[in-house]
C-alpha positions, 0 to 999 in steps of 0.5 A, spaced: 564 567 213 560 563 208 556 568 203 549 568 204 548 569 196 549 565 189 549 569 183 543 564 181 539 561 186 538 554 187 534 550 192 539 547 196 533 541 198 528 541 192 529 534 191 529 532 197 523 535 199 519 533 192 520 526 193 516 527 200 508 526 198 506 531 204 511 535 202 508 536 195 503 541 197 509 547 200 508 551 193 514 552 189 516 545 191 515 542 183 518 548 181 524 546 185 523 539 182 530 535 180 531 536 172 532 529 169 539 528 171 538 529 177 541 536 178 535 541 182 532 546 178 533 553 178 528 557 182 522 562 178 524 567 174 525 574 179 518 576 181 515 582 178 515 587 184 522 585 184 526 592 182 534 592 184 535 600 181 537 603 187 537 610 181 544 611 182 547 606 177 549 601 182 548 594 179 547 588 184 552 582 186 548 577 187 541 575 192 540 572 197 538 565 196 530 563 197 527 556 197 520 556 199 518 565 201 515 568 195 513 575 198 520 578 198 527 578 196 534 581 197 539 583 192 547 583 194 551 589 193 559 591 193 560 595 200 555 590 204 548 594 202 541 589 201 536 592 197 529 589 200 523 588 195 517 586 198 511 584 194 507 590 196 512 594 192 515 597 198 523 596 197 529 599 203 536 598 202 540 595 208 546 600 210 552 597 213 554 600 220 559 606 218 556 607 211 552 613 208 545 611 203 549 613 196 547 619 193 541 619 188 537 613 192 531 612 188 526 616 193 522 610 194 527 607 197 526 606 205 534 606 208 534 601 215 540 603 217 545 598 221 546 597 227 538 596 227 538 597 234 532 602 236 526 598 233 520 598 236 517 592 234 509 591 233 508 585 229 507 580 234 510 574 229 517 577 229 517 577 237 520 569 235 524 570 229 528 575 233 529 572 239 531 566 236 538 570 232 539 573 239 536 581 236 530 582 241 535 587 245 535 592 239 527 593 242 526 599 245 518 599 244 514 593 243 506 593 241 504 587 248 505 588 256 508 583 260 500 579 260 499 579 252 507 577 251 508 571 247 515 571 249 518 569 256 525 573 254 520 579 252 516 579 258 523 579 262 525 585 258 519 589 259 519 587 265 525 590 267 525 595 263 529 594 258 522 595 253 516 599 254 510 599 252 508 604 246 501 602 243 499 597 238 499 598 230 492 603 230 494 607 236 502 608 237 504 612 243 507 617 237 511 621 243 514 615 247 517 612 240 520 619 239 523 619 246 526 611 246 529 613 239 526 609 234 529 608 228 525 602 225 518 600 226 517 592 224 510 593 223 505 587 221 500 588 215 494 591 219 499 597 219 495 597 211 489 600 213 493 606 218 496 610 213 495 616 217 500 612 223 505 610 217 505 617 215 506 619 223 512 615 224 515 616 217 514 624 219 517 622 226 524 619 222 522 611 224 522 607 218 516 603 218 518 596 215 511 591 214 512 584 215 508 580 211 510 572 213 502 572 214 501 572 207 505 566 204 502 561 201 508 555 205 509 554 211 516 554 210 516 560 206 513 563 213 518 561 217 524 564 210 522 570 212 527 569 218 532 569 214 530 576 212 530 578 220 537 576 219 539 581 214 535 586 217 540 585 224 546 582 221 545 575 223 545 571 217 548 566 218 545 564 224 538 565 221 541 561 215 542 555 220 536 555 224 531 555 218 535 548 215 534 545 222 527 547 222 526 545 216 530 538 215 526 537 222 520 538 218 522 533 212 523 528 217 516 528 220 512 529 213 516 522 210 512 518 216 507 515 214 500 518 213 495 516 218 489 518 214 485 521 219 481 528 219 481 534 222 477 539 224 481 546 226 476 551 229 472 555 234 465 558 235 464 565 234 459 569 240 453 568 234 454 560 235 457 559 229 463 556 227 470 559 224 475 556 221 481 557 217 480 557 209 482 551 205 489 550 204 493 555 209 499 553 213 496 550 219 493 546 213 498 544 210 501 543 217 496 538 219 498 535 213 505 534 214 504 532 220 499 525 216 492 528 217 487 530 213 484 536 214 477 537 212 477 543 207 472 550 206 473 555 202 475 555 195 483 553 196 485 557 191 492 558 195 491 566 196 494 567 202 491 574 201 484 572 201 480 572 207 484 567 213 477 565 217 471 563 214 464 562 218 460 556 218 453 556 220 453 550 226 448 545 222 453 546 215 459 545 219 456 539 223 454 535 216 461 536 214 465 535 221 461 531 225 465 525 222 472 528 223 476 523 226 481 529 231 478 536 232 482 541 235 479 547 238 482 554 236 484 557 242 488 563 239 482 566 238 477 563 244 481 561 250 475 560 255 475 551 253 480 548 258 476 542 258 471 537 253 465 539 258 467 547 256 466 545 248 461 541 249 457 547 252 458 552 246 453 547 243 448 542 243 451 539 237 457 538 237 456 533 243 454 528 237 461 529 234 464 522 233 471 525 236 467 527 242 465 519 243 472 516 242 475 523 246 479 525 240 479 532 242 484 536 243 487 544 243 492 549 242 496 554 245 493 560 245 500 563 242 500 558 236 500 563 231 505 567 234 511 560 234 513 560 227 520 558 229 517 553 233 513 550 226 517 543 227 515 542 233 508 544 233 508 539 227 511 534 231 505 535 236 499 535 231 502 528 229 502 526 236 494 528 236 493 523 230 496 518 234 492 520 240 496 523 245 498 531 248 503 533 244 510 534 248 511 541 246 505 543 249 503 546 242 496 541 243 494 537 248 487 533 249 481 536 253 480 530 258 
């Protein structure tokens, strides 16, 4: 099997990447820039939350090689053990099946124990990663129902019982965790504001891991923490795989051609306002992947951390929308327009948007944010919706 680390990480498409004009935005991509002779460079120095002393005096062999994620990272030691660090100074040690966590384990340290087989699973943005390396059958509990599922193979397990419901990260079903033997909670970073739940479960004896894709500035560096998945389950190679196919898939759309049209991505709140994503988040830099402009609110500063949504009073976001070239409306939050006449409804306003007049206006699958594994073929869909037609993924389609 070919080894998942290097003792010095290099970005194995760098330059690939850094030759591609709306590929120049991925944070990390002038970092990996090609030297002057051609060569990629080495990735940053180790982030600060990066801590590989496990208290027992074992020295790392080698780390897992990461191109575009900037929240978490993985160190190789002799036995099979990884050393998770993440960028809320929360680090667990991987432990081999048939191995013991070492003695003298730094009491920070949290042990997922391999195999990682009794999970419950409460970040609905994994629910894709896992099924994709082939592990949704390590989950017991999950946080969604056969109705909220974004996931038809989850949806099946529930369904046949293979997977119970256990509550969402607030209200967990504490003793049915307990009863379906839980070992491993994968939690999103909504668990943050809970510490009495993470509290509860650790007491319980489940180790409560939090993914943060969410927070990374890159698009791609959301989809690396597949690669993170992959050590958690021991499928590594497979994750490997799957992230440079996506990836290739995603470098092949951004050296299209620009279509110099704008976008505008929202949805209206219950008061008549409009809520968009700040400027310079994934689905933005999506958009632009895809050839199109995004039209920017916010400060896009790039903080991934900073709030996701931005309301907008309706006669602001019309001064600066109304001559948008596409609009796409956010159904992952309002899923009641199926059609122009239902947008057109929210508000008298958006009647005289310049998309309306050409029929340029389209919306999205209410799961979209739940399909990282699908970012190649959301792109390609975006790039059709520039182009004026309903993408052939099902990701986005034109309201008629």
């Amino acid at each position: 099997m070919t080894s998942p680390w290097m003792e010095a990480p290099v970005s194995r498409r760098g330059a690939l990447i850094a030759a591609a004009a709306p590929l120049a935005l991925l944070a990390g991509c002038a970092d990996n820039a090609p030297d002057a002779d051609g060569s990629a460079a080495v990735q940053d120095a180790a982030p600060a939350f990066r801590n590989t002393d496990l208290g027992c005096g074992w020295e790392p062999i080698g780390a897992l090689e990461l191109e575009h994620a900037r929240t978490f990272t993985v160190d190789y030691f002799d036995g099979g053990f990884a050393l998770i660090c993440a960028a809320s100074d929360e680090r667990f040690l991987v432990v081999p099946d048939g191995a013991s966590a070492p003695d003298g384990l730094a009491e920070d340290i949290a042990v997922i124990a391999q195999p990682a087989d009794d999970v419950y699973l409460v970040s609905t943005g994994m629910i894709c990663v896992l099924d994709e390396l082939d592990a949704l059958d390590a989950v017991h509990v999950a946080s969604v129902t056969p109705e909220t599922s974004p996931n038809e193979h989850l949806t099946q397990l529930i369904e046949d019982g293979e997977v119970v419901y256990g509550g969402r990260y607030r209200d967990p079903d504490f003793e049915l965790v307990a009863q379906a033997g839980c070992t491993l909670a994968i939690e999103n970073t909504q668990i943050h504001r809970y510490p009495e739940v993470k509290q509860k479960l650790e007491d319980l004896g489940v180790t409560v891991f939090t993914e943060q894709s969410s927070t990374e500035d890159d698009v791609l560096g959301r989809l690396e923490w597949m690669k993170l998945m992959g050590v958690i389950f021991g499928r590594e190679d497979t994750a490997n795989a799957r992230f440079d196919e996506v990836a290739e898939r995603v470098d092949a759309i951004a050296h299209q051609e620009p279509t110099g049209k704008t976008v505008a991505f929202f949805y209206i709140d219950s008061d008549g306002a409009a809520v968009v994503r700040r400027a310079g988040d994934y689905f933005a830099q999506m958009v632009e992947l895809a050839g199109g402009e995004p039209l920017s609110f916010g400060t896009g500063d790039g903080d991934a951390s900073s709030t996701t949504y931005i309301t907008v009073e309706m006669e602001e976001f019309f001064t600066s929308a109304k001559d948008a070239d596409v609009i796409i409306y956010n159904a992952t939050v309002d899923e009641g327009v199926r059609s122009l006449a239902d947008l057109t409804a929210k508000n008298a306003l958006i009647s005289e948007f310049a998309a309306v007049a050409t029929g340029e206006v389209y919306t999205c699958d209410s799961n979209l944010y739940q399909q990282m594994t699908s970012t190649d073929r959301i792109i390609e869909d975006l790039r059709a919706a520039l182009l004026g037609a309903s993408g052939e993924n099902g990701f986005i389609w034109k309201l008629g």
